[in-house]
N, C-alpha and C positions, 0 to 999 in steps of 0.2 A: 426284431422282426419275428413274428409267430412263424413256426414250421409251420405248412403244409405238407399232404398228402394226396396219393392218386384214391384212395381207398377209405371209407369210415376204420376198417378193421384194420391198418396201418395208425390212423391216428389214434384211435382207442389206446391199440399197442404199445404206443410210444408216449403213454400220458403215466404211465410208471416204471419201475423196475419191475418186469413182468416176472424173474424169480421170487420175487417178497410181496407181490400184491395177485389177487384172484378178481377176474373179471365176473361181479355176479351176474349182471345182465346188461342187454343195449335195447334201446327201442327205439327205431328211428323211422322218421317221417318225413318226406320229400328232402329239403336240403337241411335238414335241422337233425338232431339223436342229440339222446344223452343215457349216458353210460353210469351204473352203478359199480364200483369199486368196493372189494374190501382189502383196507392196505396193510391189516392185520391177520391175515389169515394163518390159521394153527392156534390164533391166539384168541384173546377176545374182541372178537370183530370192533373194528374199525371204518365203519360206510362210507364211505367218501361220494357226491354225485358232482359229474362234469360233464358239461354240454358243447356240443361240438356245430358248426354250419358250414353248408356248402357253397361255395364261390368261383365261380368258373372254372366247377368243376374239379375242384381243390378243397376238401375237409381240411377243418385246423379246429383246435379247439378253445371254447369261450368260458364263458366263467366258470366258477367251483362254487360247492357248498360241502357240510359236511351237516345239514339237516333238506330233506324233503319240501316241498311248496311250489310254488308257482313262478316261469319263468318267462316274460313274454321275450315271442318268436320277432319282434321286429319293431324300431320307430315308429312305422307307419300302422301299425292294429293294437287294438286291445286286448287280442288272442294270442295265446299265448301254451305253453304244456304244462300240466301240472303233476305235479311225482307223490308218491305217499308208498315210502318204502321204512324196512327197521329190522327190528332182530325178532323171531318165531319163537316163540317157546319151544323147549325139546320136545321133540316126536312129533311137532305140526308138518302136516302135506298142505294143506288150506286157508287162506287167513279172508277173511271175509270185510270190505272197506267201504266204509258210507263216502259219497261224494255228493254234495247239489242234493240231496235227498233221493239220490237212488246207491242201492246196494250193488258192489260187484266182489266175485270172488277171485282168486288167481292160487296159482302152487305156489310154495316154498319152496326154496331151492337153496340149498346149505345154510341153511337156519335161517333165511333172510326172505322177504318179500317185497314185491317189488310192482309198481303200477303207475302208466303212464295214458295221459290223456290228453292227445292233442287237440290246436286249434279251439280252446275254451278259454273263457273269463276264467279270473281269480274266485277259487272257493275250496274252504278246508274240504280237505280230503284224513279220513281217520280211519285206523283198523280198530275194529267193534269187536270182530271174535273170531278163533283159530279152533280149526279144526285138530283137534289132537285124541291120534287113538280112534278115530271114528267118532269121537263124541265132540261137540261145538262148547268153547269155552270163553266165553265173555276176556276179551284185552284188558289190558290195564289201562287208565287213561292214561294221560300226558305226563301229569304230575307224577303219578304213579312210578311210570317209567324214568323218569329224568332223579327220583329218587335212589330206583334202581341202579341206574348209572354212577350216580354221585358216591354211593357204597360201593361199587366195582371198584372205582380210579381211588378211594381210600384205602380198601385191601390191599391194591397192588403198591400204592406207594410204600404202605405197611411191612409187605412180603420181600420189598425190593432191597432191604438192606443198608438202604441210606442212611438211616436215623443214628442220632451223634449216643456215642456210648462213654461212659468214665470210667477212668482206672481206677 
């Protein structure tokens, strides 16, 4: 049986160990929110996103990802919310995201950004460039980024100790 809750801000609360994880953001709309998570915090972030719906009155929450995209809000429509969140480069306040072919900006908030658009069709959502310093700096694309990553989670397994040694 799914918990519920009288409150979003109860269910958000109880979707991790609130000691080990930081709530980046929540955006919610009529019976539906979804909530950005980092379950790494201190470290290198770790994004978690988890969507939560209202039922008589009763928030519980609905599926997980741990990438950004489109999530429809019901059976019955084709509309649905779509998210386009990631990690800032240092020093960014601004990140600048194409969606549908119009431009929108939003702040950074602990190195992360984050954007939510409800009641819309499926369409990539992309951050194009970050504000850093006052000055506008072109994103990496995808690939770019998913490069970026695959070098993190190498270092770390590297730094971590594990590797077999000979006497």
């Amino acid at each position: 049986m799914v918990p519920t809750f009288d409150t979003l801000d109860e269910a958000v609360r109880a979707t991790f160990p609130v000691q080990s994880t930081r709530i980046v953001a929540v955006s919610e709309h009529g019976d539906a929110a979804v909530a950005l998570f980092d379950t790494r915090p201190g470290d290198e972030p770790y994004l978690y996103e988890v969507h939560y719906h209202r039922e008589n009155g009763q928030w519980s929450e609905g599926s997980s990802s741990n990438g950004s995209g489109w999530h429809g809000l019901s059976r019955e429509s084709d509309l649905g919310v779509e998210t386009a969140w990631g990690d800032a480069p240092p020093d960014a306040d601004t990140v600048r995201v194409e969606r549908d072919g119009r431009v929108f900006e939003e702040a950074v908030a602990f190195g992360v950004y984050f954007l939510a658009w409800w009641e819309v069709l499926d369409a990539r959502a992309e951050a194009k460039a970050f504000r850093v310093k006052g000055e506008w700096v072109r994103a990496p694309a995808t690939w770019q980024e998913m490069l970026v990553q695959q070098e993190a989670r190498r270092r770390a397994r590297g730094s971590s100790g594990g590797g077999l040694t000979s006497a």
